[in-house]
Biopython code that builds the backbone (N, CA, C, O; Angstrom):
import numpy as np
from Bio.PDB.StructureBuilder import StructureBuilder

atoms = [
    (1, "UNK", "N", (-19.882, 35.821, -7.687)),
    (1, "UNK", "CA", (-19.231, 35.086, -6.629)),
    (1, "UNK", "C", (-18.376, 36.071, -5.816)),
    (1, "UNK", "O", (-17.537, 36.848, -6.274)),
    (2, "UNK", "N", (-18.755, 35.896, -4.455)),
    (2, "UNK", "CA", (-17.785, 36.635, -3.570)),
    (2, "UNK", "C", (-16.403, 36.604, -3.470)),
    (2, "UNK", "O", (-15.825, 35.556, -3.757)),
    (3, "UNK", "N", (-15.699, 37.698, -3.065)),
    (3, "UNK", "CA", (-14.167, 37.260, -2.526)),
    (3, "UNK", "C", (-13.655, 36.025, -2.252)),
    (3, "UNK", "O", (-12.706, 35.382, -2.700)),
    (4, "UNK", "N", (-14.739, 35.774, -1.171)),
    (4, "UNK", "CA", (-14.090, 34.366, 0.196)),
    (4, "UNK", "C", (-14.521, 33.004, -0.783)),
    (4, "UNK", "O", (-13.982, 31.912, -0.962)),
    (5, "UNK", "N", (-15.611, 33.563, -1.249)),
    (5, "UNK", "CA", (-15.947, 31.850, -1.866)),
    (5, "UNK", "C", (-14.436, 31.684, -3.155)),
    (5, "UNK", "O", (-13.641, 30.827, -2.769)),
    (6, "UNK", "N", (-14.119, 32.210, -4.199)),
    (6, "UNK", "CA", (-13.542, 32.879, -4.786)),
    (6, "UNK", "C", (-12.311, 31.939, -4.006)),
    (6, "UNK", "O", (-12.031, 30.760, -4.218)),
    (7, "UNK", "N", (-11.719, 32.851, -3.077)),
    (7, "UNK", "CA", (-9.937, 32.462, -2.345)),
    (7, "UNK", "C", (-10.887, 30.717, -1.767)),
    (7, "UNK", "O", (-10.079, 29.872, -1.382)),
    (8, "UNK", "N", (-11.654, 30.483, -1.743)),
    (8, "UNK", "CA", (-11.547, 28.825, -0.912)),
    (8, "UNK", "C", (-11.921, 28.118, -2.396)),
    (8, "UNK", "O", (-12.432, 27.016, -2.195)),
    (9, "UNK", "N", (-11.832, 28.381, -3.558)),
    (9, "UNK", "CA", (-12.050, 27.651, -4.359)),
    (9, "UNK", "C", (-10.500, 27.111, -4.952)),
    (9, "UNK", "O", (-10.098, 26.004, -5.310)),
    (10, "UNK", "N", (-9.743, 28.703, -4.849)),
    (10, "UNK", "CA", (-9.046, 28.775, -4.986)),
    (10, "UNK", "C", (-7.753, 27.520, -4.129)),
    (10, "UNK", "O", (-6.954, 26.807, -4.736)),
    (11, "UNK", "N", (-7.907, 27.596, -2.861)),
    (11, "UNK", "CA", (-7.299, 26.899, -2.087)),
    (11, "UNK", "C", (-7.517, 25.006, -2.182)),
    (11, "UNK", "O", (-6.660, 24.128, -2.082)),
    (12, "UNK", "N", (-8.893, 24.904, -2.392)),
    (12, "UNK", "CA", (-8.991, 23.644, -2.898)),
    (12, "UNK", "C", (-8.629, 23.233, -4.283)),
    (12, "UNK", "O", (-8.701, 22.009, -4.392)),
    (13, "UNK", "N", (-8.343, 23.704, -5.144)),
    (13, "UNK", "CA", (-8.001, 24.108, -6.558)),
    (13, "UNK", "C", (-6.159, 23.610, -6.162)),
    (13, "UNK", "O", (-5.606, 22.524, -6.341)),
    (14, "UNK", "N", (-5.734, 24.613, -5.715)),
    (14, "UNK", "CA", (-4.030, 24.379, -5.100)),
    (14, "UNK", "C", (-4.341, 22.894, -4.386)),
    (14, "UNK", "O", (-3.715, 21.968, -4.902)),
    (15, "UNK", "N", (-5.217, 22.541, -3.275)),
    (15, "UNK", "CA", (-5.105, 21.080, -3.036)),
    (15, "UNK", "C", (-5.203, 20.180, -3.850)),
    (15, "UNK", "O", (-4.490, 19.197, -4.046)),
    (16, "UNK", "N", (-6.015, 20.494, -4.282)),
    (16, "UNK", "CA", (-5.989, 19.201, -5.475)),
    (16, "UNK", "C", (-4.789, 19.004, -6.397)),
    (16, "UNK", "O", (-4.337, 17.863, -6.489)),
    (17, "UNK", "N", (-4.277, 19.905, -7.027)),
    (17, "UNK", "CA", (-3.160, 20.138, -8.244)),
    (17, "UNK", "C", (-2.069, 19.225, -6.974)),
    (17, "UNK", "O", (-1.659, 18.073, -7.119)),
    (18, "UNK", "N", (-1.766, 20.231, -5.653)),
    (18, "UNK", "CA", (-0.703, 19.405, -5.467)),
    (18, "UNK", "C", (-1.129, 17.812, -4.710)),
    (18, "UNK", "O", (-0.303, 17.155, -4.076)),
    (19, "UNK", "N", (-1.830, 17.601, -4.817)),
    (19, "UNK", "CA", (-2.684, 16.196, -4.683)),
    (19, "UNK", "C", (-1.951, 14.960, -5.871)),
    (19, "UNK", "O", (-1.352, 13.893, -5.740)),
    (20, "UNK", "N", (-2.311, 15.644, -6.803)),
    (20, "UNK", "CA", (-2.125, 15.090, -7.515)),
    (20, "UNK", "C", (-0.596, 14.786, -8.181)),
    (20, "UNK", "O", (-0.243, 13.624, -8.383)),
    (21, "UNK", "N", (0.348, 16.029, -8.530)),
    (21, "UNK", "CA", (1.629, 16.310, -8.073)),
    (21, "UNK", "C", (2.331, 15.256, -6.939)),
    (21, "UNK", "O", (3.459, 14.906, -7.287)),
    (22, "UNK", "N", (1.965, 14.805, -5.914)),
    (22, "UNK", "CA", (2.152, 14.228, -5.169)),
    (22, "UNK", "C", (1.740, 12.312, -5.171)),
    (22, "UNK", "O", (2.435, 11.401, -4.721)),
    (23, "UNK", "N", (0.439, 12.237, -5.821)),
    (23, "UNK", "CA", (0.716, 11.092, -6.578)),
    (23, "UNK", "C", (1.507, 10.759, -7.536)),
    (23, "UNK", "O", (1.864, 9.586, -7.647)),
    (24, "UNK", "N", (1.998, 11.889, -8.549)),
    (24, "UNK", "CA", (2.867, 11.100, -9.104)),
    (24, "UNK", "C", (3.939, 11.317, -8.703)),
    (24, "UNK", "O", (4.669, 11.044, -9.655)),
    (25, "UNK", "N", (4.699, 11.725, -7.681)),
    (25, "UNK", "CA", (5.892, 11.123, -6.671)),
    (25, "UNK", "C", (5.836, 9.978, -6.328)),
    (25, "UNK", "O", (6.740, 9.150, -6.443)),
    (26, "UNK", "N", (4.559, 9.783, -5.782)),
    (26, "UNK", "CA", (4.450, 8.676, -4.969)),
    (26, "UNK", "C", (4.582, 7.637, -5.661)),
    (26, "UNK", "O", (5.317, 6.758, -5.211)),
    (27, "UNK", "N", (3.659, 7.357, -7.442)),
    (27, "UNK", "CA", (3.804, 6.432, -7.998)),
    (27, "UNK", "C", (5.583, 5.753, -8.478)),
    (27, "UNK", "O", (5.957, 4.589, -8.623)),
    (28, "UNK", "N", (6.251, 6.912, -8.596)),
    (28, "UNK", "CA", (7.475, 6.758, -8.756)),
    (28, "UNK", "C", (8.207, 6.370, -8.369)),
    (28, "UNK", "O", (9.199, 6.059, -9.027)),
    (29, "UNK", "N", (8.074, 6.141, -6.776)),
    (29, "UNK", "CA", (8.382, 5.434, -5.664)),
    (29, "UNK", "C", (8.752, 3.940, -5.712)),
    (29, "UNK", "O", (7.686, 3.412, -5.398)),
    (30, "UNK", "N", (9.441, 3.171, -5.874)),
    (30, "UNK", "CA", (8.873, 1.589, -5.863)),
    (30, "UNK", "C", (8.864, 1.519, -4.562)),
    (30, "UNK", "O", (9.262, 2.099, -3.552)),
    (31, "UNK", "N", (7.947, 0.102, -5.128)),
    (31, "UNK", "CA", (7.270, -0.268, -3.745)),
    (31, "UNK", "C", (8.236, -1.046, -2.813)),
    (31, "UNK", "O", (8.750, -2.092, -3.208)),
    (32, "UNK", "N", (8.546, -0.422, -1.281)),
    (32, "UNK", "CA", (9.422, -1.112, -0.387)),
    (32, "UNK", "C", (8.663, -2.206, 0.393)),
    (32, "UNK", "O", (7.437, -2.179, 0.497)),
    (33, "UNK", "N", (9.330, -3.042, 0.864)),
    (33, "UNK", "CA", (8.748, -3.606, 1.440)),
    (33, "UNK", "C", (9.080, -3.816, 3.179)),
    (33, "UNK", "O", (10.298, -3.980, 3.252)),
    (34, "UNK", "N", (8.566, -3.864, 4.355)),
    (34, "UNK", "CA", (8.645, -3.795, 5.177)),
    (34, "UNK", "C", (7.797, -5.284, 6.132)),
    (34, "UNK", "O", (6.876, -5.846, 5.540)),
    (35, "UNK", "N", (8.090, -5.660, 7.177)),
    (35, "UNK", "CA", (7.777, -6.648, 7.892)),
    (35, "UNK", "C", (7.603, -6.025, 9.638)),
    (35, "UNK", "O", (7.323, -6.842, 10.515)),
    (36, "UNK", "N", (7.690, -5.368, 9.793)),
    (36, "UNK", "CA", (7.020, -4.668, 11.350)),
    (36, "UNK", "C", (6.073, -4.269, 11.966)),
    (36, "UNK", "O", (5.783, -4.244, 13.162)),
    (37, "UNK", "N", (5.170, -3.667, 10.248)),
    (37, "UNK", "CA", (3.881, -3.245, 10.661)),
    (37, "UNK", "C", (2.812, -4.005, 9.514)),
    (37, "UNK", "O", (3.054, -4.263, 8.335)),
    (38, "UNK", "N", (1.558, -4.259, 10.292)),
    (38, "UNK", "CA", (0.548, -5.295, 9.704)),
    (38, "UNK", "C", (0.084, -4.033, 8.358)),
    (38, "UNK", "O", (0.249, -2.842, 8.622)),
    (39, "UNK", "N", (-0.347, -4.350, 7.301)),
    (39, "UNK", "CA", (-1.432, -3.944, 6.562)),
    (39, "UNK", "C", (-2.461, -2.944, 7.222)),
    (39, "UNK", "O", (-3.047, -3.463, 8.171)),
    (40, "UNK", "N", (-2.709, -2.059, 7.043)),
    (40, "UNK", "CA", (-3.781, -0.949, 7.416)),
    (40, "UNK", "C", (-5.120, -1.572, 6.739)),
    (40, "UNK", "O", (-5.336, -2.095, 5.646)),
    (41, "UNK", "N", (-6.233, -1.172, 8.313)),
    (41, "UNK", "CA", (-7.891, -1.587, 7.276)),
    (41, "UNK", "C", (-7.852, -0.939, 5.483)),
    (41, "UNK", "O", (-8.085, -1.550, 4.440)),
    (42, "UNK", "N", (-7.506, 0.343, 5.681)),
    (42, "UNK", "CA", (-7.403, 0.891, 4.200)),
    (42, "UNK", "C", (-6.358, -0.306, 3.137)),
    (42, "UNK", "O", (-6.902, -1.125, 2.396)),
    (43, "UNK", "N", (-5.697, -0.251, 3.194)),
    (43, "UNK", "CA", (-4.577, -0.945, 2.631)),
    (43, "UNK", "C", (-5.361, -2.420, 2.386)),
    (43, "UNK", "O", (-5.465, -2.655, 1.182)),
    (44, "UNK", "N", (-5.797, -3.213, 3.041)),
    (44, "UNK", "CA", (-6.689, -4.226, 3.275)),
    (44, "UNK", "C", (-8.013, -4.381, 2.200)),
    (44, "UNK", "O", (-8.135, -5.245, 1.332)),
    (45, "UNK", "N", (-8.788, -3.481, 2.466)),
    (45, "UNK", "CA", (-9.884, -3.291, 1.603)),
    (45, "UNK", "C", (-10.055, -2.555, 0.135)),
    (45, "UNK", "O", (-11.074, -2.433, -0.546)),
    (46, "UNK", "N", (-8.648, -2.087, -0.129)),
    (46, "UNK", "CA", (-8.451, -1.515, -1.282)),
    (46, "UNK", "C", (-9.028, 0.223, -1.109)),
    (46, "UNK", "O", (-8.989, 1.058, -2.013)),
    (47, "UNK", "N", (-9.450, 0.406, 0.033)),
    (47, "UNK", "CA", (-9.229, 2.321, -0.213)),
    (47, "UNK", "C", (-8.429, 2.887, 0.289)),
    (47, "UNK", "O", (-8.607, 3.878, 0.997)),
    (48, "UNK", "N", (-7.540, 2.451, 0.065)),
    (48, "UNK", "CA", (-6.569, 3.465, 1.004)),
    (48, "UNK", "C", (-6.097, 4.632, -0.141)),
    (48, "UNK", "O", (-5.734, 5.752, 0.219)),
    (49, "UNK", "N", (-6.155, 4.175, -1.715)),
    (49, "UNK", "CA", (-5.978, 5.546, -2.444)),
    (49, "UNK", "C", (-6.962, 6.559, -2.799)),
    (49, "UNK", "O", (-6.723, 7.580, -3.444)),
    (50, "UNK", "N", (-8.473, 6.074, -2.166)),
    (50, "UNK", "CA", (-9.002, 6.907, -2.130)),
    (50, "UNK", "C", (-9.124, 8.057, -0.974)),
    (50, "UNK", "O", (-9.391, 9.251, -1.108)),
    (51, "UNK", "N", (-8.888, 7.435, 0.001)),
    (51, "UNK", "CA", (-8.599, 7.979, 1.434)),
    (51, "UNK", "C", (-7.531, 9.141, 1.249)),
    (51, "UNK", "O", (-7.828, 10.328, 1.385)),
    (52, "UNK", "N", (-6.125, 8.638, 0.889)),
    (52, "UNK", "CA", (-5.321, 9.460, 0.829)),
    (52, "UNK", "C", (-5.288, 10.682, -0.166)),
    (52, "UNK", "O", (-4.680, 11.745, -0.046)),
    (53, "UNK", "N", (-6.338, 10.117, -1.466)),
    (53, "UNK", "CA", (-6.595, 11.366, -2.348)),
    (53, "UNK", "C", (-7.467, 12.634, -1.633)),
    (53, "UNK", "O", (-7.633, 13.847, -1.764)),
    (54, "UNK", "N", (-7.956, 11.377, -0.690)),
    (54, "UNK", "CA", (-8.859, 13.350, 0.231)),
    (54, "UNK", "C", (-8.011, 13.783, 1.212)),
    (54, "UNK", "O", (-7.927, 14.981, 1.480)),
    (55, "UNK", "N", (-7.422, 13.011, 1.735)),
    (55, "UNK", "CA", (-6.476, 13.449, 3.308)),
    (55, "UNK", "C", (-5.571, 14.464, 2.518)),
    (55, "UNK", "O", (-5.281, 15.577, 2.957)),
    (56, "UNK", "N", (-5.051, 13.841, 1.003)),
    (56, "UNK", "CA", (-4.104, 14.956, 1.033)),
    (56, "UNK", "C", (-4.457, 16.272, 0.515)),
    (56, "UNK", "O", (-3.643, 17.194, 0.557)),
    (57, "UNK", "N", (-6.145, 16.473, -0.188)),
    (57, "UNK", "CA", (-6.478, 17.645, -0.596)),
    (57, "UNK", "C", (-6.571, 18.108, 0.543)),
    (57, "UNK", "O", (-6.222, 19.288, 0.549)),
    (58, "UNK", "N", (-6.960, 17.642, 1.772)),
    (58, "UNK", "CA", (-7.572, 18.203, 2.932)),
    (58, "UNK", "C", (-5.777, 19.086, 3.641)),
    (58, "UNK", "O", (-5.489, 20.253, 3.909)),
    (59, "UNK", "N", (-5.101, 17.955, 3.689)),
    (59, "UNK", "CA", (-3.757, 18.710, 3.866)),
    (59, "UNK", "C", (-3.548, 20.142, 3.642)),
    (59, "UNK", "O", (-3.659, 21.136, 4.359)),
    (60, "UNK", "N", (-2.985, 19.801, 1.614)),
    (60, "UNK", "CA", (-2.246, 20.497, 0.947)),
    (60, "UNK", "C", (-3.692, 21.955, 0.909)),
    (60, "UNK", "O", (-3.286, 23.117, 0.882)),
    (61, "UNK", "N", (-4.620, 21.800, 0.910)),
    (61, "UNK", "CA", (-5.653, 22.807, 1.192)),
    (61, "UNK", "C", (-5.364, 24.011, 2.508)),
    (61, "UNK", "O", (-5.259, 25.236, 2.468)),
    (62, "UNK", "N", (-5.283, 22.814, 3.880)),
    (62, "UNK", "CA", (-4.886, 23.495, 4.600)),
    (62, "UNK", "C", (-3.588, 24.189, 4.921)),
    (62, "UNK", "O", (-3.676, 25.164, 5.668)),
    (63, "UNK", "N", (-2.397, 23.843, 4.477)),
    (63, "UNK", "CA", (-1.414, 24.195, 4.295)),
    (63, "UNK", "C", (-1.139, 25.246, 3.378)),
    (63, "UNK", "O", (-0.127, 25.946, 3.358)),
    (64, "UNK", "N", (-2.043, 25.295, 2.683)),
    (64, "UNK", "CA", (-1.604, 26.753, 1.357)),
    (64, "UNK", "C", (-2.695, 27.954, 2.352)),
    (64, "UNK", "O", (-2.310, 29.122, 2.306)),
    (65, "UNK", "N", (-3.619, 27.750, 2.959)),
    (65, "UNK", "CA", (-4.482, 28.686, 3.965)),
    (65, "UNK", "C", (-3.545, 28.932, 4.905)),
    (65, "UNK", "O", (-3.578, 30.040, 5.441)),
    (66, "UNK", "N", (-2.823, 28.257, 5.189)),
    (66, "UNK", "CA", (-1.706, 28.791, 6.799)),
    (66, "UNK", "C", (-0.760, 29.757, 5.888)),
    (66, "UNK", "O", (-0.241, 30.623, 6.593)),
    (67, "UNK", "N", (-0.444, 29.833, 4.704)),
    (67, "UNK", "CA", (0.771, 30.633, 3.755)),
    (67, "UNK", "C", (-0.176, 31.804, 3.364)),
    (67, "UNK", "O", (0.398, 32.880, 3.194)),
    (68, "UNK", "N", (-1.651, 31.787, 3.173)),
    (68, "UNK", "CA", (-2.380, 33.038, 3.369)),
    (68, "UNK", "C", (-2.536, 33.581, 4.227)),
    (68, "UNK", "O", (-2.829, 34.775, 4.167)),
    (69, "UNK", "N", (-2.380, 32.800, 5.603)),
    (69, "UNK", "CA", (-2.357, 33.806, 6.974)),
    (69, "UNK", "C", (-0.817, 34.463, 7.462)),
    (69, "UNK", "O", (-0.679, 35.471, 8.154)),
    (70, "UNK", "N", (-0.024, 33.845, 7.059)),
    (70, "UNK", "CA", (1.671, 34.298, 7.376)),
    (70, "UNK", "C", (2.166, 35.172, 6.068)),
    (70, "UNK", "O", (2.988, 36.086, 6.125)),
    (71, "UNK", "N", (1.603, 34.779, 5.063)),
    (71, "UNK", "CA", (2.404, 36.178, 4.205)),
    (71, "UNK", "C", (2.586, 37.711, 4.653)),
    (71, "UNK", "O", (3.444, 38.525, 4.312)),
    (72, "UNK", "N", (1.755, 37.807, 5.323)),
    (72, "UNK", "CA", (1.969, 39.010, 5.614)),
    (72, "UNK", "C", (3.155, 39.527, 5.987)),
    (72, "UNK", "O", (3.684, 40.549, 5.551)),
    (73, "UNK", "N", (3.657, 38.593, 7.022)),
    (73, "UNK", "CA", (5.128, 38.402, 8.091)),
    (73, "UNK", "C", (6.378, 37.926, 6.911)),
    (73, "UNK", "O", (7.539, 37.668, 7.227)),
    (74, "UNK", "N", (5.829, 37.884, 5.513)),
    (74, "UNK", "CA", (7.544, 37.274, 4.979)),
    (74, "UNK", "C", (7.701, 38.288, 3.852)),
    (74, "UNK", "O", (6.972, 38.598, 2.909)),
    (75, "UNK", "N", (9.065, 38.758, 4.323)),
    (75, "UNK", "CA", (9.668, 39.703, 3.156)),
    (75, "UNK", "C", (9.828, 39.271, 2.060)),
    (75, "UNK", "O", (9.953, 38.057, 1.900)),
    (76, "UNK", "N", (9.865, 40.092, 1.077)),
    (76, "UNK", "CA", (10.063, 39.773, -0.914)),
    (76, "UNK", "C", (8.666, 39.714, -1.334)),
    (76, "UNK", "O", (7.639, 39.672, -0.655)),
    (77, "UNK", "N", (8.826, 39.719, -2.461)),
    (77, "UNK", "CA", (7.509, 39.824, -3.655)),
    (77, "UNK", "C", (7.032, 38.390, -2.987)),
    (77, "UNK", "O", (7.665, 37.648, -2.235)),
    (78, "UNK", "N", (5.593, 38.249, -3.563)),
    (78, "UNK", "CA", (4.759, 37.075, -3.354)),
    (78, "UNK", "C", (5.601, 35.726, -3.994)),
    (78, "UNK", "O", (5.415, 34.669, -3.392)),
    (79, "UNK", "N", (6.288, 35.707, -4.885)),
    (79, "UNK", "CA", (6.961, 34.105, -5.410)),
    (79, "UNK", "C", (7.900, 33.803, -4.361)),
    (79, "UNK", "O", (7.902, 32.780, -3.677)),
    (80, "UNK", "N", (9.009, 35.150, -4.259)),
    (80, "UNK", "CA", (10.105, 34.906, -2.845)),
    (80, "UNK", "C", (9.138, 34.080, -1.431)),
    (80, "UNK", "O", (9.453, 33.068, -0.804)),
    (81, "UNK", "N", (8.024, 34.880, -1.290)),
    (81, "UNK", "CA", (7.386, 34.992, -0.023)),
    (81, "UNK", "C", (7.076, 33.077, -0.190)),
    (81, "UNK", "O", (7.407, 32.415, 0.793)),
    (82, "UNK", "N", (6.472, 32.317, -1.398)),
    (82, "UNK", "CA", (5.882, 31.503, -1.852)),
    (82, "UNK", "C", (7.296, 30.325, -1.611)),
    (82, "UNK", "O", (7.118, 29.151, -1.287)),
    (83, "UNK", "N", (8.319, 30.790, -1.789)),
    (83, "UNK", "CA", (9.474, 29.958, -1.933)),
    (83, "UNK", "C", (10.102, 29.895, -0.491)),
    (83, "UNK", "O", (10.776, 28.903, -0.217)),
    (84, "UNK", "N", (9.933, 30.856, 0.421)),
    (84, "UNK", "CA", (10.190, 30.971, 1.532)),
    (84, "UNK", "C", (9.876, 29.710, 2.460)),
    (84, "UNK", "O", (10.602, 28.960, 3.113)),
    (85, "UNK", "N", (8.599, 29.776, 2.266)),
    (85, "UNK", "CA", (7.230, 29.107, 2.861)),
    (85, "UNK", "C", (7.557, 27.658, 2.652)),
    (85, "UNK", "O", (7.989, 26.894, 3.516)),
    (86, "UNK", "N", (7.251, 27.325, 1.181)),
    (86, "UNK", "CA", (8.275, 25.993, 0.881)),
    (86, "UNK", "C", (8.737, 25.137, 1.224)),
    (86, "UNK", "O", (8.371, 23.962, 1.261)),
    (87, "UNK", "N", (10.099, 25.905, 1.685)),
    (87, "UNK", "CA", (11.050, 25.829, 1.560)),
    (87, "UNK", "C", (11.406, 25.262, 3.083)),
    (87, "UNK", "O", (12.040, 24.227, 3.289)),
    (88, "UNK", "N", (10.986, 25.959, 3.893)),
    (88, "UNK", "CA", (10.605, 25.764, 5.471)),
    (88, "UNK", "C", (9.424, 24.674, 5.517)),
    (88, "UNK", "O", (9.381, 24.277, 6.681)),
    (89, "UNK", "N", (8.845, 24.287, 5.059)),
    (89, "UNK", "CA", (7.699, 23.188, 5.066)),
    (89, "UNK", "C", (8.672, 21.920, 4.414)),
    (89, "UNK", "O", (8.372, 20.777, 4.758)),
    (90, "UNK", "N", (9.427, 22.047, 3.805)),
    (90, "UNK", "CA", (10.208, 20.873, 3.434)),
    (90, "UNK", "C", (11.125, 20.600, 4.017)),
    (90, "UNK", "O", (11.380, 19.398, 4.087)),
    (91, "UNK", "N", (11.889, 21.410, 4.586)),
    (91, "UNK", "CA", (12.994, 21.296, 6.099)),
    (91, "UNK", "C", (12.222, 20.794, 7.097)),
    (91, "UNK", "O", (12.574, 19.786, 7.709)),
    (92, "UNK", "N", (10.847, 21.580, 7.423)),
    (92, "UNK", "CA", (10.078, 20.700, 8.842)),
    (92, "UNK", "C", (10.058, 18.952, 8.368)),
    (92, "UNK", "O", (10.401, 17.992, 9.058)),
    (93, "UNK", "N", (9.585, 18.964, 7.103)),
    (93, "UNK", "CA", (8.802, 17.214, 6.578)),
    (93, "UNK", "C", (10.188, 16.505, 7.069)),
    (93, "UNK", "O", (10.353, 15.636, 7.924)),
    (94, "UNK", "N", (11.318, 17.312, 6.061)),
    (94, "UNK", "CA", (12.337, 16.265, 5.763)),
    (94, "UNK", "C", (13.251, 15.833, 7.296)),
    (94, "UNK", "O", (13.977, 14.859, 7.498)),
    (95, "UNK", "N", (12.918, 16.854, 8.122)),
    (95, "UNK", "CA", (13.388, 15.866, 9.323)),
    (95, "UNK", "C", (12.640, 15.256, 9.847)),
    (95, "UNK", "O", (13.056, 14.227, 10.379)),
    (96, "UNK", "N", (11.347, 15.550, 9.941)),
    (96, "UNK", "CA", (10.093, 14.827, 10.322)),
    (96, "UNK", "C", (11.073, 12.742, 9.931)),
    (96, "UNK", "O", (11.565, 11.811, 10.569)),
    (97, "UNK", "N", (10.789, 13.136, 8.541)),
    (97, "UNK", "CA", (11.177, 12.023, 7.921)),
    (97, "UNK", "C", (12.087, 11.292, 7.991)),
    (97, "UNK", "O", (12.073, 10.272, 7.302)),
    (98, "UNK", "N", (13.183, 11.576, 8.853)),
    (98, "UNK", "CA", (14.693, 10.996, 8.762)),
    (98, "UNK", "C", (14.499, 10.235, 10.521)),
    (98, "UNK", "O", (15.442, 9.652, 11.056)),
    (99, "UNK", "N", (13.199, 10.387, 11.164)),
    (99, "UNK", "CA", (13.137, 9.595, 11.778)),
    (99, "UNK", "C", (13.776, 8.241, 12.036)),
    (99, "UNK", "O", (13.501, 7.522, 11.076)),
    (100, "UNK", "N", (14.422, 7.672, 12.821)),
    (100, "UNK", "CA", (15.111, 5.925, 12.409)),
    (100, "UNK", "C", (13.715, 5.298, 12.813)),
    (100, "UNK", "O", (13.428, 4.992, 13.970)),
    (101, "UNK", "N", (12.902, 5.148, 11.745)),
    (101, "UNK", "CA", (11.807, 3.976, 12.462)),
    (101, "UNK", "C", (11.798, 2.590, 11.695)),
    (101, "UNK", "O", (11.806, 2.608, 10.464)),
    (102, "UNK", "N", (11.780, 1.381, 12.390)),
    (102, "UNK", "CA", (12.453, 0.177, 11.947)),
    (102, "UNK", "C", (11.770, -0.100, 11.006)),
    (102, "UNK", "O", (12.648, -0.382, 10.191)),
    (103, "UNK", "N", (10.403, -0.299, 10.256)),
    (103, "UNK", "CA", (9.750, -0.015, 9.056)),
    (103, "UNK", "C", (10.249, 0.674, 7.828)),
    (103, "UNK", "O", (9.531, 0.618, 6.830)),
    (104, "UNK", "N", (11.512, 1.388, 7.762)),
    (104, "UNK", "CA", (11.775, 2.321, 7.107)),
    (104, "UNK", "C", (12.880, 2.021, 5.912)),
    (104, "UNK", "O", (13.797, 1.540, 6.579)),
    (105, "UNK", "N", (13.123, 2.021, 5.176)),
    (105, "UNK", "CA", (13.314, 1.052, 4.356)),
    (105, "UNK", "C", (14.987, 2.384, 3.980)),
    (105, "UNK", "O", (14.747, 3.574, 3.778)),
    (106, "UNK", "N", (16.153, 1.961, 3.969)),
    (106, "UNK", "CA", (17.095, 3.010, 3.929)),
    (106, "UNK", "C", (16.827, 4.307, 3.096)),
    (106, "UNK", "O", (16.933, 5.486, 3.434)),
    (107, "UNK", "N", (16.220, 3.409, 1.194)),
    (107, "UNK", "CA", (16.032, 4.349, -0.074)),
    (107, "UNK", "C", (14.740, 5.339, 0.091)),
    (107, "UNK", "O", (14.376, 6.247, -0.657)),
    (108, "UNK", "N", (14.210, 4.904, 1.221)),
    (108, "UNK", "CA", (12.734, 5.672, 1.543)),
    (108, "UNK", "C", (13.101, 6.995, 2.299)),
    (108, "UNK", "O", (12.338, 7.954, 2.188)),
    (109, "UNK", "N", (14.340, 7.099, 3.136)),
    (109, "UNK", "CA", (14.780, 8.379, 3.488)),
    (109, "UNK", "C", (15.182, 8.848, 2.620)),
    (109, "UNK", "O", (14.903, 10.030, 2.823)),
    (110, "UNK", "N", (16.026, 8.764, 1.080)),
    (110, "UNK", "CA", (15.754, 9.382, 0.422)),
    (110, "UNK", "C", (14.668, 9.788, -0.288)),
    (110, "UNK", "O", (14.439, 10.975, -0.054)),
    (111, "UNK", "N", (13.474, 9.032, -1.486)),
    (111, "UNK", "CA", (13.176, 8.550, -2.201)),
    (111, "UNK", "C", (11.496, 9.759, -1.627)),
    (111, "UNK", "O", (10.899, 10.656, -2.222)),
    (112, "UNK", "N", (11.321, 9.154, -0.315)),
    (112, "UNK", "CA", (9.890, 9.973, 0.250)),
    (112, "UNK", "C", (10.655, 11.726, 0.506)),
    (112, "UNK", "O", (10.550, 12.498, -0.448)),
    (113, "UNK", "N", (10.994, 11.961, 1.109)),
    (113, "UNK", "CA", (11.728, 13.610, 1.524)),
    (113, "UNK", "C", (11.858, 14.096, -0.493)),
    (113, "UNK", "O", (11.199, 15.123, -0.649)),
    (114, "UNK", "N", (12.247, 13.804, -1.333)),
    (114, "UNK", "CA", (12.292, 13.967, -2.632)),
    (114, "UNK", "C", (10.688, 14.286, -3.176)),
    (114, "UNK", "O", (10.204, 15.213, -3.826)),
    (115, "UNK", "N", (10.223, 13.257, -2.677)),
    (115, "UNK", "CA", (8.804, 13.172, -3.666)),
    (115, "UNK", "C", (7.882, 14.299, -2.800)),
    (115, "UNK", "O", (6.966, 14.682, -3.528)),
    (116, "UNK", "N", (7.847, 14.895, -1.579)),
    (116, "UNK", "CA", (7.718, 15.219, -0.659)),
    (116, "UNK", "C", (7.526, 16.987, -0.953)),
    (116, "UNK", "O", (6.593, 17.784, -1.050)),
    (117, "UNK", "N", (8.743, 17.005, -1.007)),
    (117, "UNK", "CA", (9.371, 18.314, -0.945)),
    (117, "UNK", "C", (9.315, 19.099, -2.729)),
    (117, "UNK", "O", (9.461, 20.312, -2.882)),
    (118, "UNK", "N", (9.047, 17.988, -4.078)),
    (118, "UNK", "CA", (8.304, 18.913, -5.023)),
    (118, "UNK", "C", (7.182, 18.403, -4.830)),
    (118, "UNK", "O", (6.778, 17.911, -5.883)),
    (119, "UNK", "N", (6.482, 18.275, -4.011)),
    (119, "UNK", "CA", (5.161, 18.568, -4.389)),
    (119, "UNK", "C", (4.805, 19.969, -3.334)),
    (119, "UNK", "O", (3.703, 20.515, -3.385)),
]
sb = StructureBuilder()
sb.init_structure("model")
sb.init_model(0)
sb.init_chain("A")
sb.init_seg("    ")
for serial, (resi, resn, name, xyz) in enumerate(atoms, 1):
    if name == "N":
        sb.init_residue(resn, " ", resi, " ")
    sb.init_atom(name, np.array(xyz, "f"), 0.0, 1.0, " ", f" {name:<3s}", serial, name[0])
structure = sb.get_structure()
């Protein structure tokens, strides 16, 4: 097996683990409840956890490939470089997240940015 096949096995390998990592945040979560927005077709028909088990390999896949193209640019050994990266991906989410959107349930600005940010 080549290099490249090799590093993309690799990268889907990291998606998946934190795929999964990330379900069990999520399961940990209780369930909020909200009245603003209808049920999603997924949500509706019962796949929406299969959906999200690929969206997020597809994510967390692509996201560990963008930390293979920028290492180059971050000082310290590869774990520093790894924690760097992180670390800045969880500052982008967690304001992402602190959005005021009326759906949003108060414990979910905490509760999601938490489950979020170890995975």
């Amino acid at each position: 097996m080549n290099r490249a096949v090799k590093n993309i096995l690799k990268i889907i390998l990291v998606g998946l683990a934190t795929t999964i990592v990330r379900m069990i945040g999520q399961l940990s979560i209780p369930a909020g409840e909200q009245t603003v927005l209808l049920p999603s077709v997924f949500a509706q028909n019962g796949t929406m956890p299969l959906f999200f088990t690929v969206y997020g390999i597809f994510a967390y896949s692509l996201t560990s490939s963008l930390f293979l193209l920028i290492r180059g640019n971050l000082s310290g050994n590869r774990i520093l470089q790894g924690l760097k990266y992180g670390i800045s991906c969880c500052i982008v989410w967690i304001v992402y997240l602190f959005e005021p959107l009326p759906h949003v349930a108060g414990i979910d600005r905490i509760t999601y940015p938490a489950a979020d940010s170890l995975t």
